[in-house]
N, C-alpha and C positions, 0 to 999 in steps of 0.2 A: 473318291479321288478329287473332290471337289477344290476351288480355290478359301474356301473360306471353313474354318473349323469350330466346333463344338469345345467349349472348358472340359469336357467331359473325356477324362481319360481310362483304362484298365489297367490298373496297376495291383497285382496279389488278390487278383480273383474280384477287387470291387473295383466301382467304378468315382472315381473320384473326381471331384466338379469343382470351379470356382464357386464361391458364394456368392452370387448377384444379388445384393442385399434391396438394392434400390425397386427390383420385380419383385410385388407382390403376389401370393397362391390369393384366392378369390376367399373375402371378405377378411382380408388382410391377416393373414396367420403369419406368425411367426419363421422365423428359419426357412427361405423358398428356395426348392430345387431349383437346378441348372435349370436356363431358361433355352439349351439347345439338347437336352436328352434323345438321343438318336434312336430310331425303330430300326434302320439297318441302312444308316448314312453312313458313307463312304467318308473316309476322312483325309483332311486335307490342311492347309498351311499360308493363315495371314499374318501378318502383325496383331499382337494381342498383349492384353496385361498378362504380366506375371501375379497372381492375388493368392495367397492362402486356400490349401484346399482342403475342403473338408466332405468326409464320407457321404456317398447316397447311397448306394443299393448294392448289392453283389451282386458278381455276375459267375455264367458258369465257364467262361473263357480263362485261362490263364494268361498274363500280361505276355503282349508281343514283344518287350522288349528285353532285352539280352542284360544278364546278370549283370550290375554294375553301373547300368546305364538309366540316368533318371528320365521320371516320366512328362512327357510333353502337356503342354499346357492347352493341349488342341482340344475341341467341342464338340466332335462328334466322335464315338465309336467305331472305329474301322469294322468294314462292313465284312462280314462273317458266312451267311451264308444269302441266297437269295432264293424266289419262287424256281421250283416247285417244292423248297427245303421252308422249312417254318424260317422265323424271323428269331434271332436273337431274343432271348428273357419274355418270349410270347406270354399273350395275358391268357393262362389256361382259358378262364371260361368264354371268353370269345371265344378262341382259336378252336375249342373243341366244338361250338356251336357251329362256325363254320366249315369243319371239316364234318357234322351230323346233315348239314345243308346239302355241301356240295362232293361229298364223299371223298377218302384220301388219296391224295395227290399219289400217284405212282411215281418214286425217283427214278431218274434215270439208267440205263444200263450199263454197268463197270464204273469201277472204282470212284469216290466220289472227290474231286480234286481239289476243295477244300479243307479233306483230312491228308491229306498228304502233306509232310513237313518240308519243312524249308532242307533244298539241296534235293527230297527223294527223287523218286523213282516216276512220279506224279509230275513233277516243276523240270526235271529235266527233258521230255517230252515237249514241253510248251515253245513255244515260238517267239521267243521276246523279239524279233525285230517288227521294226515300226515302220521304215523305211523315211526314216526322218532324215534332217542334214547330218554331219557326221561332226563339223566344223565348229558347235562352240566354243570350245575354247578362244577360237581366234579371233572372233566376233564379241562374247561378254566378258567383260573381267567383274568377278564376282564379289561382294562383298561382304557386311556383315549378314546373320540370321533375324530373319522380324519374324519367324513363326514356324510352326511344328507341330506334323500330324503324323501319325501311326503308318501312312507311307511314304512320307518324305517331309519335304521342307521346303518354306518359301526363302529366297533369299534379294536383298535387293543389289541390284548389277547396273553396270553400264556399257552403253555401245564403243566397241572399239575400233570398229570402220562399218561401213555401208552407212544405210540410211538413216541406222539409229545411233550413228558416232554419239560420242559425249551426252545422250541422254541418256537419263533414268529410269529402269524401266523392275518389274516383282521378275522374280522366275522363280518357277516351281518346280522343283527337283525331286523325283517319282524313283524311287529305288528299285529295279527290276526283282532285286532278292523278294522284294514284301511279295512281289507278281507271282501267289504260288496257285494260279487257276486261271483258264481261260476266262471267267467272267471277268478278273481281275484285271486281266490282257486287257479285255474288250472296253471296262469301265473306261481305261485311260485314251486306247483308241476312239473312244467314241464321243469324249470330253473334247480334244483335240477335233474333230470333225465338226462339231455343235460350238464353240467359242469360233472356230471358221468360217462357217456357215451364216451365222449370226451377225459378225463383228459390223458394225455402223451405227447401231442405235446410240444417240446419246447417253442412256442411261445404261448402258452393256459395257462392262469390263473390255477393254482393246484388248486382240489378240495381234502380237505379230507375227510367233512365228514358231516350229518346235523343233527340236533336236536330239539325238541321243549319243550315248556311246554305250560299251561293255555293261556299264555297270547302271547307269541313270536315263530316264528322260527328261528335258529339259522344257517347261513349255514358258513360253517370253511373253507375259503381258504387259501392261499399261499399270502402274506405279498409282497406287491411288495411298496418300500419305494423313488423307483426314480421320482414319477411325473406322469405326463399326458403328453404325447405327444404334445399336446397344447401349453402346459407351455413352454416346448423345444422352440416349434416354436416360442414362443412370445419372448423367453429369445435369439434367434437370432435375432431379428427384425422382424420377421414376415416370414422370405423363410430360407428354404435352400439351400447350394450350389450342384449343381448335383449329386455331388459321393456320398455326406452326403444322398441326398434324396434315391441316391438308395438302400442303405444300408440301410435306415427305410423299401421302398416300399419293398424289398425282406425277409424282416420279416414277412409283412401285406400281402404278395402275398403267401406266403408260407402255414402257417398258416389256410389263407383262400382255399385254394385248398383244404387243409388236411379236413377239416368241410365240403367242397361240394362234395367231393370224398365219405364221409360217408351219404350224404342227408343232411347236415343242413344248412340254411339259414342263417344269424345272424341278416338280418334285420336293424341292426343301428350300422354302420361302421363310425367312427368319431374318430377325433386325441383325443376329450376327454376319449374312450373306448381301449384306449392303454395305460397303463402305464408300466414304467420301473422299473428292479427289484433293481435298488440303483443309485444313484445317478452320479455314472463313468459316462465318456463320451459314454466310448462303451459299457452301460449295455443292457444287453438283452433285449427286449420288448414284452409284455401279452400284448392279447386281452382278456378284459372282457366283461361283462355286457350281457350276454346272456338273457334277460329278455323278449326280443322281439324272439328270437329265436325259429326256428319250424323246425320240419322234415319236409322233402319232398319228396314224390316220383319220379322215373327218367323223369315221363313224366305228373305230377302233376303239374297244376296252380292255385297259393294261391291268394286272392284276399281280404284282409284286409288291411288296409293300416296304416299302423305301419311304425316308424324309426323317423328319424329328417328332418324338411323339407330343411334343405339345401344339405344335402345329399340324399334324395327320387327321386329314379329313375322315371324315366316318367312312364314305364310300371306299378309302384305298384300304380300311380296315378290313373290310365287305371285298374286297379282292376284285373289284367291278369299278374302276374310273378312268377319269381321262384329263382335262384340263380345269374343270369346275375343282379340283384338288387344289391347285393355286389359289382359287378365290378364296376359298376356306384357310388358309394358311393367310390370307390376306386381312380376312376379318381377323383372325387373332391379332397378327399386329396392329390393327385399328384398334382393338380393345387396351390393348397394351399400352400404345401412345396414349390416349382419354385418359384412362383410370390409372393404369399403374399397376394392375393388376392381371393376373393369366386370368382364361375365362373355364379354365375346363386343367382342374389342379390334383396333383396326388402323389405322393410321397415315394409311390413303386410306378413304374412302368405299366402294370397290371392295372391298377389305380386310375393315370391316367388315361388306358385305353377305355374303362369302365364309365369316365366321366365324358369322354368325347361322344361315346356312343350316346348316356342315357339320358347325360346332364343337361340341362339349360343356364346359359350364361345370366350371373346374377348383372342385372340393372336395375336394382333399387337401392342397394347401398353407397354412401359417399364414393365418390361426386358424383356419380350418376343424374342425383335428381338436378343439377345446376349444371349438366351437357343439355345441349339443344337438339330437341325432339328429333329433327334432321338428322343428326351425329347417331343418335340411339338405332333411328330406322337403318341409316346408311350399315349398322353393324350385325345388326338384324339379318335384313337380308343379301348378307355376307354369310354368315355362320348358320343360315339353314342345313337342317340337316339332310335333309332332301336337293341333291345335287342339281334336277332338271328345275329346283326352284330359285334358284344362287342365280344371283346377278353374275354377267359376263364382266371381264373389264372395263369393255368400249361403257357398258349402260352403267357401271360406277363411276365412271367421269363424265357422263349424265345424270346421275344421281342430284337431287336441288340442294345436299350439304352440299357439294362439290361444284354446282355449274355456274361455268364463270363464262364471258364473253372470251378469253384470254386460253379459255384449256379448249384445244382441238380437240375432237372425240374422233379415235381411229375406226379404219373399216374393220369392222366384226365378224369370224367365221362365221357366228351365228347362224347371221342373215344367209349364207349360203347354205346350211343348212336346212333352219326355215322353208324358204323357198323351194329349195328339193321338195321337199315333202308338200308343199301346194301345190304345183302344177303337175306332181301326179298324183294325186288327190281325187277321190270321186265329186264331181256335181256338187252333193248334198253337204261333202265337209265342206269346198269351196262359199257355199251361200254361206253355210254358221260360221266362217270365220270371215267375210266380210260383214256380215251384221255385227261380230263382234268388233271389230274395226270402227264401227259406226261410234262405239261408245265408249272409244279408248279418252283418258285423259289427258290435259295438258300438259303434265311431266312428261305421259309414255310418248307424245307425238314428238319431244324435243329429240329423243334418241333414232326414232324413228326418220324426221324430215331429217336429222344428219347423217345416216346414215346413206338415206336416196341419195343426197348432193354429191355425197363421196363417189355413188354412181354415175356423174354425171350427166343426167339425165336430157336427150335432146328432144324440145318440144315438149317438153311434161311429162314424154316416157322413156322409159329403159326395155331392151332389150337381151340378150343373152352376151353379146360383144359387150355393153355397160359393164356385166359381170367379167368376164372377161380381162377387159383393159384394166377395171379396179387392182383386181387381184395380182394382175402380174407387173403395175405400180409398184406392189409393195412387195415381189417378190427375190428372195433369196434363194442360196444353195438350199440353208436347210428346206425350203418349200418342195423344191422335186423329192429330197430325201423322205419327205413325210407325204408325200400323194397329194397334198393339199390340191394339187391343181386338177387329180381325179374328178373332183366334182364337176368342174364344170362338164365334164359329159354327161353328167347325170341331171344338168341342168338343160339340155336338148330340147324339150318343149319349148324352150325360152326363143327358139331360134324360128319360131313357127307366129308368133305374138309377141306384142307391145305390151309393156304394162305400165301405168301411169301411179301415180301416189299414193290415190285409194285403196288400188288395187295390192300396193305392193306395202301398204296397212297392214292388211289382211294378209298377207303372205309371209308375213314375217313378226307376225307375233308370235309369241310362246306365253301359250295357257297357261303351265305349269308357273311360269312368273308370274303373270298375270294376279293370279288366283290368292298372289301373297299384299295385293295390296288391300288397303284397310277400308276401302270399298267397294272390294268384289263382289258381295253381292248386289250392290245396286246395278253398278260394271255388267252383271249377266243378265239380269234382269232388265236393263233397259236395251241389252242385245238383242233379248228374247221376243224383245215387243219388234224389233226392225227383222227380225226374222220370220215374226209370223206373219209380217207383210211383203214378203219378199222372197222365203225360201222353204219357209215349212210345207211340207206336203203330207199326202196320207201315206202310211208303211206300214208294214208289217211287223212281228216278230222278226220272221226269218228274214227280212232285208235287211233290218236294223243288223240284225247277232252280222250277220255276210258284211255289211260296208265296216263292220267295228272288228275285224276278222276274228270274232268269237262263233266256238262250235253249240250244238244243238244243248251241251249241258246248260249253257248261260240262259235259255228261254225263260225259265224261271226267275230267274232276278231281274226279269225286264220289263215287269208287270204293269209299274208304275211307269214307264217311262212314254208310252203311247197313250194318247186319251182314248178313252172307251167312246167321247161323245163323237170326234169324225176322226177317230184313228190318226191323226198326226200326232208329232212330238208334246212332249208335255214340258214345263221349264226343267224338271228334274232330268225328262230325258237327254234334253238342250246341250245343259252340262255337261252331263257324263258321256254324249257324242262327242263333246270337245274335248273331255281330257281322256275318254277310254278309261276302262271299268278301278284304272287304281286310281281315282279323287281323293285324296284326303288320307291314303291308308298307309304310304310311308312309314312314318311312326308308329303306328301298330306293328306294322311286319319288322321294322327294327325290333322294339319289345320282345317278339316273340321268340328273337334268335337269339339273344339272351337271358 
């Protein structure tokens, strides 16, 4: 239901795409798929080229559209079914490893209202009011079509009295007929709710307002007349050159903070879901198409698998994500603007899901080796595949390609996060993770001291109101919708003690990142040395397995982690107290599930 759509349409069973000649498949092969192929995107209607379309895949859907009527020029797949039903054209051998994982999903009980057709017995049931104004007409006079999606269409209008007289504004016109399922109700409700909720960021699509009648909903945004990001890209040849890139990435890294800072997801991050607001070089850029978009709670995992497959992180594959799913759709466009090239390519859907899970993004072929080291890292740890190890957005616009005196770095859920989990924290993690503290470097402390400032810190320390006042700064609708503000009761300790800079070092690192820089082990090892000055004590087995809340099997694999010579920690045991018994084994336990 989104504002921005996919080339990718269904038309006689296949699905038929523009040719994005300028996107290259990774080590530049010939003829490259649509560069918005949908996993189960919702589809939706902006201004787009008309270009020649040519076959990609079949699908097993018959065209939604009625005898006679030609096929739109839209980019994503109208979305079909959702969790607890598989995903449209699923890549069997995931999908069947994950249902040998997590066993099959039981549907729901009576009839399933996505087979029901248009007009049944199914759609008549359903509750199309919205309780929107009733009055457009009177209000927009509508004009020509800039675009078309599988349930409706954008068109551009103008205001004919109130406050948006004589301006120009998109509206997007949602056909109640397509609405044959309560999700499909709900997608549009809840699009409408989320551009609400949201609307004030500079880089966010304006919402003003929605409406409906009999037949249609109308939702009235902000007119952005520059293009699709895409378009950019292709009218370069296909990459940009670094500074260009960074100046896109820090609109899209911005942005995106501001929506996971409040709980939202966006789900389908893609150069076609940015457009600009005119045509200038240096015109601002929107993110639209909230259509796939959902709240989330701080410590809530969604498990539908929605977005575009060439940007779908591993973990929504894995049915287990949350926000870290943007970042990885974020590194793909980083790769995109650099090289010119997808990082994770294949000709079927199946294909693709095969290469996101197993693949590694090639950076050795042109131009690779003449991007700067910086740019390579910054894309790196973007596209781990390991979600608890992906840079946030706040610490991408800390990132040293990216930091400038000039890019503010926003507050970070993270850190509230983080935090929870230190101040209820036993003793012994508290010491190892300020000794780790002790040996952070001068990149990590840049994201860090910005971070505390953002706290406001009085006298050098913060307190649980520092958190507090931050958060409800930058707080929106959507933040109550998403709990976000839940946390701060679980942040209660805080309200008992002060914590100062050092302290809140240590409370707000994450190992799991940590661990991906290119000198972690020195990183732990000089940890290790301020810990056995400071925190290491003598323990047991069964203390260690109790504070790591592992049962009596694990004694066995814990052999190594106590010294024999006065029973305290050993550096291996160091470790793996910090990160808990999965170190390093992500990627394995991917492997195995394929």
């Amino acid at each position: 239901m989104g504002h921005c759509c996919s080339k990718n349409v269904a038309v006689n069973n296949e699905t038929v795409s523009a040719d994005h000649g300028g996107l290259k498949p990774p080590h530049h092969a010939a003829s490259p798929p649509p560069s918005g192929h949908s996993v189960s995107g919702a589809s939706d209607a902006t201004p787009g080229r008309h270009t020649p379309a040519t076959s990609f895949s079949t699908s097993p859907f018959n065209s939604p559209l009625p005898a006679g009527v030609a096929p739109s020029p839209a980019k994503t797949p109208g979305r079909k079914f959702r969790w607890p039903l598989p995903p449209p054209s699923p890549a069997k051998p995931i999908m069947s490893a994950l249902l040998r994982r997590q066993g099959k999903a039981k549907p729901k009980d009576g009839p399933i209202p996505e087979e029901q057709g248009e007009g049944g017995e199914g759609e008549r049931s359903l509750d199309k009011s919205f309780g929107y104004g009733k009055n457009f007409g009177a209000k927009f006079e509508i004009g020509k079509e800039v675009g078309r999606g599988h349930f409706g269409h954008t068109c551009w209008a103008k205001g004919k009295k109130g406050e948006l007289k004589g301006q120009s504004v998109a509206v997007k016109i949602i056909s109640k007929a397509k609405m044959t399922s309560a999700i499909a109700i709900e997608d549009v409700r809840r699009e409408v709710k989320m551009l609400k909720a949201l609307s004030g960021h500079k880089n966010l699509v304006k919402f003003y307002d929605a409406f409906e009648d009999v037949n249609n909903v109308y939702i009235v945004m902000e007119l952005c007349e520059g293009g699709e990001l895409l378009d950019r890209i292709l009218d370069r040849g296909g990459r940009y050159p670094e500074d260009d890139a960074k100046a896109i990435l820090v609109q899209i890294l911005d942005v995106v903070a501001f929506c996971h800072l409040q709980g939202v997801v966006h789900r389908d991050l893609k150069p076609e879901n940015f457009l600009f607001v005119s045509k200038d070089e240096d015109a601002v850029m929107k993110v639209i198409d909230f259509g796939l978009s959902d709240f989330v709670r701080p410590d809530q995992r969604l498990n539908d698998i929605v977005g575009s497959a060439y940007y779908v992180a591993p973990e929504v594959l894995h049915r287990s994500y949350s926000v870290e799913g943007d970042l990885w759709s974020i590194g793909v466009i980083s790769y995109i603007l650099l090289c010119g090239s997808r990082p994770f390519w294949a000709r079927t859907e199946s294909g693709i899901f095969r290469s996101v899970l197993r693949a590694n993004p090639n950076f050795d072929d042109s131009p690779w080796p003449s991007i700067s080291p910086e740019a390579k890292d910054f894309v790196k740890r973007l596209l781990n595949k390991d979600h608890r190890k992906r840079m946030t957005a706040a610490q991408a616009l800390a990132h040293p390609w990216l930091r400038n005196e000039k890019i503010a770095i926003p507050l970070d859920i993270l850190i509230y996060k983080l935090v929870k989990s230190y101040v209820r924290a036993s003793p012994l993690k508290r010491e190892a993770l300020k000794a780790l503290s002790k040996a952070l470097t001068e990149d990590e402390l840049v994201y860090l001291r910005a971070q505390f400032s953002l706290l406001e810190p009085k006298d050098g320390y913060i307190w649980l109101e520092n958190f507090r006042v931050a958060l409800m700064k930058n707080a929106t609708e959507a933040m109550k919708e998403s709990r976000v503000l839940d946390i701060l009761n679980l942040l209660e300790p805080l309200s008992y003690k002060k914590m100062d800079f050092e302290e809140f070092c240590a409370a707000a690192i994450s190992v799991y990142q940590l661990e991906v820089h290119q000198e972690w082990d020195k990183i732990s090892t000089t940890a290790f040395e301020y810990f056995e000055e400071t925190g290491n004590r003598i323990i047991t087995v069964e203390e260690l397995a109790q504070e790591m809340s592992l049962g009596p099997s694990a004694y066995s694999l814990m052999g190594d982690w106590i010294r024999k010579s006065d029973g305290k920690l050993s550096l291996v045991g160091y470790t793996k107290f910090l990160h808990g018994v999965t170190m390093r084994s992500s990627n394995t336990r991917q492997r195995q599930l394929v």
